[in-house]
TIKOL-532120 format. One record per residue (C-alpha): residue number from 1; residue in one letter; chain; y, x, z. Coordinates in pm, 1 decimal, decimal comma. Each point is the difference from the previous one (the first is absolute). Layout:
BEGIN
<drenpa n="NUM" res="A" chain="A" Y="Y" X="X" Z="Z"/>
...
END
This chain:
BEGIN
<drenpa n="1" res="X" chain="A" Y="6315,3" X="13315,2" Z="13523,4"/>
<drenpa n="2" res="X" chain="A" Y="-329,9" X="-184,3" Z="36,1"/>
<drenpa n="3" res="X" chain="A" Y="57,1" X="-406,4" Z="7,3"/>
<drenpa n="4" res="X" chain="A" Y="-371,9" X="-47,9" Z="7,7"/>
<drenpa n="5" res="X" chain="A" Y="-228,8" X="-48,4" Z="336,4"/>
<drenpa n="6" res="X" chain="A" Y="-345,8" X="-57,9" Z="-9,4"/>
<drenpa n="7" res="X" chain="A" Y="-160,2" X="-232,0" Z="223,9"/>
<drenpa n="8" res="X" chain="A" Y="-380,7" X="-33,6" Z="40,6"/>
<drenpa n="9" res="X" chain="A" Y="-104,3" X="-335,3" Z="77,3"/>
<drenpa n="10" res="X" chain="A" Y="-350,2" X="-99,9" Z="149,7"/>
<drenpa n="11" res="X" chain="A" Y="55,1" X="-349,2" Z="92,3"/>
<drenpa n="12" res="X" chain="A" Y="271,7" X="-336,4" Z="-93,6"/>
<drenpa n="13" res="X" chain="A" Y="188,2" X="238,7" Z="-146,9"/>
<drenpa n="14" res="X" chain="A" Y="-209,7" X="-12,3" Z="-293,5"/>
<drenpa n="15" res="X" chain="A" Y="1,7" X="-345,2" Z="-72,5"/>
<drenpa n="16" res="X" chain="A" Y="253,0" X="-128,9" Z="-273,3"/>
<drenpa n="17" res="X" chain="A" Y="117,0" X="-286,6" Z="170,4"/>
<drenpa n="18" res="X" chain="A" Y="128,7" X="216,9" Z="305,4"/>
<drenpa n="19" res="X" chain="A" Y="108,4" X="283,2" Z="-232,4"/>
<drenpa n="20" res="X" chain="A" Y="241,7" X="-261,6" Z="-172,2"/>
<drenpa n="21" res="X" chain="A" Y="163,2" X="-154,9" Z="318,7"/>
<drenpa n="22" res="X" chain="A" Y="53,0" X="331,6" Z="111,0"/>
<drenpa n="23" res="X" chain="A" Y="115,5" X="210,0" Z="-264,7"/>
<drenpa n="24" res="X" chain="A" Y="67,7" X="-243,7" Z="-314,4"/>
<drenpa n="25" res="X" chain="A" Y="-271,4" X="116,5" Z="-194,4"/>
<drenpa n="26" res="X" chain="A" Y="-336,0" X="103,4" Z="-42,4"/>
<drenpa n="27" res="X" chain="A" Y="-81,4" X="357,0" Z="78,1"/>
<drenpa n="28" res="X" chain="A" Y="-238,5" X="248,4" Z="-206,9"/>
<drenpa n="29" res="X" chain="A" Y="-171,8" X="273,4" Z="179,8"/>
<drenpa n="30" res="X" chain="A" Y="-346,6" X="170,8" Z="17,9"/>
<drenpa n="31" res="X" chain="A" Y="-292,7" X="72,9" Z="209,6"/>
<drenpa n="32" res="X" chain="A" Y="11,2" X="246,1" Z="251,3"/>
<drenpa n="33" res="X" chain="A" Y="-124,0" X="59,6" Z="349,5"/>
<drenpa n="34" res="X" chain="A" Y="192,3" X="41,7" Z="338,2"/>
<drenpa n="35" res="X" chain="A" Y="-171,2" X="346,2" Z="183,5"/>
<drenpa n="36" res="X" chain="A" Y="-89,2" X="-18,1" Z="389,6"/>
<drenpa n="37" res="X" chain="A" Y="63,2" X="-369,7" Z="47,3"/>
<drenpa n="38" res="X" chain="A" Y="-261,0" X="-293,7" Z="56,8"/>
<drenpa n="39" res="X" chain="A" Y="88,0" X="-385,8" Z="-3,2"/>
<drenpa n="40" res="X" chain="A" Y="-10,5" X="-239,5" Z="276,0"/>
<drenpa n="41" res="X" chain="A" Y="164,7" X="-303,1" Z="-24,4"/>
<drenpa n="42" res="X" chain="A" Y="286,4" X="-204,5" Z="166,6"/>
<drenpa n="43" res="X" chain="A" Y="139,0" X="-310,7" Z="77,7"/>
<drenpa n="44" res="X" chain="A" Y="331,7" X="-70,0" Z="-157,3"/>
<drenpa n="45" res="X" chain="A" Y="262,4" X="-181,9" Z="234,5"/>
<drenpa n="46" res="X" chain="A" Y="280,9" X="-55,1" Z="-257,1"/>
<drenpa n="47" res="X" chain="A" Y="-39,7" X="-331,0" Z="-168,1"/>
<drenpa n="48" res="X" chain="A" Y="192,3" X="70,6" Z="-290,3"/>
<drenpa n="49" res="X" chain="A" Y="-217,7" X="243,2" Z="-85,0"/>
<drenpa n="50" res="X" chain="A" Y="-329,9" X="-151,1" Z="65,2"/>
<drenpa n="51" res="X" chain="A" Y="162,2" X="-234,8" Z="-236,6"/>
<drenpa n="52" res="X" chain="A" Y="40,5" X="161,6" Z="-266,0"/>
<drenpa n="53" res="X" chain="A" Y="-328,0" X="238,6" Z="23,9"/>
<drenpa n="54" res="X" chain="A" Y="-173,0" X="-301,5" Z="104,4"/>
<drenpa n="55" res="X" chain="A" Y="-228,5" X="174,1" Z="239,0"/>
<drenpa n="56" res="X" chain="A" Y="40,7" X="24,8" Z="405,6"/>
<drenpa n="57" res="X" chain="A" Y="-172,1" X="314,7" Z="8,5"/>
<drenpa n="58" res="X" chain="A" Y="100,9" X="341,8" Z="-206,9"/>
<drenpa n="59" res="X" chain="A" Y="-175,5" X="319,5" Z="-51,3"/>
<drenpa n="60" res="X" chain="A" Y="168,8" X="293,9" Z="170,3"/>
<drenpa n="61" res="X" chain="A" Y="-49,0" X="359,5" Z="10,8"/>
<drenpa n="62" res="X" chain="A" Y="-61,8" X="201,4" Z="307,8"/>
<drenpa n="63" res="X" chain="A" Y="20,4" X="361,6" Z="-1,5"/>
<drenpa n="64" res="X" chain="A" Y="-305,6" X="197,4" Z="57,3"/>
<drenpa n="65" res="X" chain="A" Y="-62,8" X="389,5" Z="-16,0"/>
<drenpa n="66" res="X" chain="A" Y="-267,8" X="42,7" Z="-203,0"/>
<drenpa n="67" res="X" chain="A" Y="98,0" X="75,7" Z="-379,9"/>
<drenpa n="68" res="X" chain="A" Y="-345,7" X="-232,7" Z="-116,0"/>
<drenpa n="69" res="X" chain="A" Y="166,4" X="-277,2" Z="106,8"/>
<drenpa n="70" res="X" chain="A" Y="158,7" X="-186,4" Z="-310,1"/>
<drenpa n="71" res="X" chain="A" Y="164,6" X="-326,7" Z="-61,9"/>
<drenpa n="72" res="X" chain="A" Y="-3,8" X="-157,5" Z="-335,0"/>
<drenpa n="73" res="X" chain="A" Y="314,1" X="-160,9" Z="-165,6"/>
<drenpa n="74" res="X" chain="A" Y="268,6" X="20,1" Z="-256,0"/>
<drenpa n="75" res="X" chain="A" Y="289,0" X="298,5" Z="-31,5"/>
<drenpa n="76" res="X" chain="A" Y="333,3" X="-204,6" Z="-177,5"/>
<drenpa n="77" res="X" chain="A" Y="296,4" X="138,0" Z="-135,3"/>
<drenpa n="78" res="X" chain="A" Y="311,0" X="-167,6" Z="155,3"/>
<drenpa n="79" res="X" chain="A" Y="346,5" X="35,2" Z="28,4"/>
<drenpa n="80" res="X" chain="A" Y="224,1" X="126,0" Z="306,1"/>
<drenpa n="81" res="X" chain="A" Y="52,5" X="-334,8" Z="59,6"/>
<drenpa n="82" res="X" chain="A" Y="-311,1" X="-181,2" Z="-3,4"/>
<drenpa n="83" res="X" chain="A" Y="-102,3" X="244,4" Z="262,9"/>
<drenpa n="84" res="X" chain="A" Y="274,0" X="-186,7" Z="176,2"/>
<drenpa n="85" res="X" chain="A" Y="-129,6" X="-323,0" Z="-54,6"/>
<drenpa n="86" res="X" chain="A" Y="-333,2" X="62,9" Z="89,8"/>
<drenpa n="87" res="X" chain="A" Y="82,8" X="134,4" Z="300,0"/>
<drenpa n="88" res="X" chain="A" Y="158,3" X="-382,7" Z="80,6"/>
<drenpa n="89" res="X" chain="A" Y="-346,2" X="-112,7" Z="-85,6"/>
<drenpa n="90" res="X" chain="A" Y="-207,9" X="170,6" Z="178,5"/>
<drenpa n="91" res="X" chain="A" Y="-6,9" X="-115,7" Z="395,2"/>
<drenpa n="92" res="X" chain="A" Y="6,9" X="174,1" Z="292,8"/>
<drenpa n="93" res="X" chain="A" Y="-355,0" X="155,8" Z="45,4"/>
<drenpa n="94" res="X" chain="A" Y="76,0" X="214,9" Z="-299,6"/>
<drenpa n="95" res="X" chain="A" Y="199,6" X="332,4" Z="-13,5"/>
<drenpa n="96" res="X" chain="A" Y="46,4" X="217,1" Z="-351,5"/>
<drenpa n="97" res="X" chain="A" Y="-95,6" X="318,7" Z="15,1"/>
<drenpa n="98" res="X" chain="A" Y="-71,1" X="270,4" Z="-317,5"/>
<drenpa n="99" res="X" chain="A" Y="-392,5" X="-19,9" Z="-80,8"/>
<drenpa n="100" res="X" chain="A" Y="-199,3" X="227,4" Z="-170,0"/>
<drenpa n="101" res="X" chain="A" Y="-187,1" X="-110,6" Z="-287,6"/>
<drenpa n="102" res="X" chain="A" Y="-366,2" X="106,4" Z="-162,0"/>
<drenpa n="103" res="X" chain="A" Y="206,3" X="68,4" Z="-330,5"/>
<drenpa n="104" res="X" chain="A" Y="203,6" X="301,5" Z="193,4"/>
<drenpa n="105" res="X" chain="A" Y="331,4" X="-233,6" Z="1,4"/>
<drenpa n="106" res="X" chain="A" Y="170,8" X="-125,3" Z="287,5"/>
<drenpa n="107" res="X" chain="A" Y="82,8" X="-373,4" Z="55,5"/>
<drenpa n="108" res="X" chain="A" Y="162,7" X="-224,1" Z="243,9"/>
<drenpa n="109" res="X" chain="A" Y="-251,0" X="-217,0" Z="142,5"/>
<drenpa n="110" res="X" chain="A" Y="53,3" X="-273,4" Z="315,4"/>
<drenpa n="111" res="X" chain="A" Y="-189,4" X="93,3" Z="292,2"/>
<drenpa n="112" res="X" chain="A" Y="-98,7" X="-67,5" Z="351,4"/>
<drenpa n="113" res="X" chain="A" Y="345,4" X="10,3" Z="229,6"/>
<drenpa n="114" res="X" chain="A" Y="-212,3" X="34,0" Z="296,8"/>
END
């Protein structure tokens, strides 16, 4: 059985002070790209995690249909339960949904909810 998830990151996510609050240590990943997505950006409501990112305003990815489109950002390895706990991070404007990457693998990425 597979205990691993990977997670591809393009925004706070990346940065070690948020990846230690929210899973107790820092992660290691590489570089990949996110296919038929672009980034706009968003302004986050929830305090806490302002906060913490220390930013009012987050990258997000909205879906497009042409395969060109690519987002830049970071594929981690995680554990079935730091999936959990960044779901509890991320706010409301974000869904997670199974991405396709560049390298041919799939990832769970936080997207657009609307």
């Amino acid at each position: 059985m597979n205990t691993t998830e990977l997670l591809f990151s393009y925004g706070t996510l990346q940065d070690t002070p948020v990846q230690v609050e929210t899973f107790g240590r820092e992660l290691v990943g590489f570089e990949d790209q996110l296919l038929s997505y672009k980034l706009e950006m968003v302004e986050i409501q929830d305090a806490d995690v302002v906060e913490l990112s220390g930013k009012t305003h987050h990258p997000i990815a909205i879906a497009t249909s042409n395969d060109a489109d690519e987002v830049l950002g970071i594929v981690f390895e995680i554990t079935v339960e730091e999936l959990a706990q960044s779901d509890e991070y991320e706010v409301d404007d974000y869904q997670r949904v199974m991405g396709k990457m560049k390298s041919g693998r799939s990832a769970w990425v936080y997207v657009s909810s609307v």
